[in-house]
N, C-alpha and C positions, 0 to 999 in steps of 0.2 A: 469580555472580548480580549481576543489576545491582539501583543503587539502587532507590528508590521512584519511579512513574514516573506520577504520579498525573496526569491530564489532563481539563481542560474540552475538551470537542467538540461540537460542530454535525453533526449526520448529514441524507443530504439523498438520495432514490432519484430515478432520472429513466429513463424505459424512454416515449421521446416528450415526455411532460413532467415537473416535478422539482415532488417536493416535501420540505416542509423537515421535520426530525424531531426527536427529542427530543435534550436537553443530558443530561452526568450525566460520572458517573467513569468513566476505565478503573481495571479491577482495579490492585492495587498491585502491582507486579513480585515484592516481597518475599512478597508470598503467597503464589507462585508457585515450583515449585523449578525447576533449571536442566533438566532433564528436558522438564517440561510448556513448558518458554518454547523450548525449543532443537529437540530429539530427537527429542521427543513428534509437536510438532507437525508437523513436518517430514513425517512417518512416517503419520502420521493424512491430511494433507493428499494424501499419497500414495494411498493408500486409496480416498479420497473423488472423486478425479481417476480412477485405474481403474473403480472400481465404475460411475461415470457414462460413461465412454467421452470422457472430456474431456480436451482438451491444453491446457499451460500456456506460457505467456511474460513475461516480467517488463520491465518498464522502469523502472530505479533512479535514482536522483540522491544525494540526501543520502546512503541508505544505501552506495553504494559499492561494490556486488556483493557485498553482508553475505547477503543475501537470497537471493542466486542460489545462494551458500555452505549455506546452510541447506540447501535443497532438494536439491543435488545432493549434499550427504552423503548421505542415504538413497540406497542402493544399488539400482541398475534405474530410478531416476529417468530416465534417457534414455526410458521408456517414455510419459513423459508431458510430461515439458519439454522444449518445442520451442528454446526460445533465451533470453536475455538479453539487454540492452543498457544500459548505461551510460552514460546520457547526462547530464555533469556540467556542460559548458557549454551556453548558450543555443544556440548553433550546433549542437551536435548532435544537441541535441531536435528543433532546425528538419531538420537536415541528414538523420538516422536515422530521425525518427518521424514527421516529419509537424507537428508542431508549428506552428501559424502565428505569423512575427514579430509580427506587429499581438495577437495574445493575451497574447507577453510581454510587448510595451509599452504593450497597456493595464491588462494585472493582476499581472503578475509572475511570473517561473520557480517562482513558491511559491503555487500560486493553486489555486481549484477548477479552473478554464477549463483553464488547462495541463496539469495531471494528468490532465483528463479526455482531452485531443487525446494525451497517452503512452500509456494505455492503450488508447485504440482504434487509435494508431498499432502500438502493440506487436501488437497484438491480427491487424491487417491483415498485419506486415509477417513475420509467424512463422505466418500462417494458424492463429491457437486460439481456442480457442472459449472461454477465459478468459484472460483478462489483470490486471497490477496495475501500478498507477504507483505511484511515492514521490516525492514531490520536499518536504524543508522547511530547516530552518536549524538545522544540528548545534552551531553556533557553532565556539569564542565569538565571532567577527564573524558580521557580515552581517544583522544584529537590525535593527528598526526598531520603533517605537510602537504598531504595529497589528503587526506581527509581529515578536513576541518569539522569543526564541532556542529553540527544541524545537517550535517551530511545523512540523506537518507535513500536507501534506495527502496523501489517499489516494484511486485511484479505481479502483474496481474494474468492466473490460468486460465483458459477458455478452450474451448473446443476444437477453435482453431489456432490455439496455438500460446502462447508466452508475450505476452507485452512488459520489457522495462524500462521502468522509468528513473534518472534521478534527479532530485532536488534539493536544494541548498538553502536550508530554513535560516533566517537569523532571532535572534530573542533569546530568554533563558530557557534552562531547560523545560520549565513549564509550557511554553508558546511552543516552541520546538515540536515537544506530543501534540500539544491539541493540533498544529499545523499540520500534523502528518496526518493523523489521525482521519482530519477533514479531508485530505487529499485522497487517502485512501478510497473516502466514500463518493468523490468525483470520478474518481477511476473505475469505482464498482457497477457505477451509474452511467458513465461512457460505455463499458465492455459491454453491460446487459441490453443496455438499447438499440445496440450496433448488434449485437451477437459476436460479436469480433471490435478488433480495432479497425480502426481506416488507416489511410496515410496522416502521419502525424500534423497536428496545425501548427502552425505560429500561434504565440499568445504574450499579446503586452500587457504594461502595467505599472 
């Protein structure tokens, strides 16, 4: 079980245009057992991807293919995850997804801009009808004043449009991944059962 993974966030839907949502806590990981963060989700997100008739693709950075790991433990996942991609440099954001250079050097590989151009990259280049990015800074380098180290941002594609998210993981680098990782599979799990996002919640903790 990873540490506590407590995070401020900024949530923001955009389906043509974006607007901005509510701040608040993620659950604490500790509340959580290794089941419901790991297995559970995986396995439910499974579920929720069949039931709708919806294929998945992912586009990772920080996490590493942590994510892509979760998912394809649950067995018969080939029935709904169309691909992966692992794009850890700039280059191969640009190179693999579509990514535009001018979005990295005007916002950074750790941006809403850029997570949003990963998952609809993902999204395009795997032909599904959902997609997720991750991109943030697992540490311990690579920090900055405006982004601290568990800075992660998240954006999830759908049909109607780009949901992003971010969050503010604390722990070391290891808690960091698995925390995103997990988040990821919340978000995938929100999108497919809405078909979209709704208006953002409050959420304490």
């Amino acid at each position: 079980m990873s540490p506590d993974a407590k995070a401020g966030r900024e949530r923001n839907t955009s389906a043509g245009g974006m607007a901005m949502g509510a701040e608040g806590h993620l659950p604490s990981e500790a509340a959580r057992t290794d089941a419901e963060t790991g297995a559970e989700l995986s396995s439910k997100l499974g579920h929720v991807l069949l039931d709708r008739g919806w294929t998945l693709a992912l586009a990772e950075s920080c996490t590493g293919g942590l994510l892509a790991k979760l998912v394809t433990d649950v067995p018969g996942s080939s029935r709904y995850l169309k691909g992966a991609v692992v794009a850890y440099a700039n280059d191969a954001k640009i190179r693999m997804l579509g990514v535009k250079e001018s979005a990295i050097e005007a916002h950074g590989a750790v941006s809403s801009e850029v997570a949003g151009e990963m998952a609809v990259g993902a999204a395009l280049a795997f032909d599904a009808e959902v997609a997720i990015a991750v991109t943030g800074i697992a540490g311990p380098g690579g920090a900055s004043p405006h982004k601290p180290v568990g800075t992660v941002w998240f954006a999830v594609a759908t049909p109607s449009g780009v949901h992003h998210e971010l969050v503010r993981f604390s722990g070391d680098r290891a808690a960091i991944r698995h925390s995103a990782a997990h988040r990821a599979l919340e978000l995938l799990i929100q999108a497919t059962q809405a078909g979209r996002f709704a208006n953002p919640r409050g959420v304490t903790g």
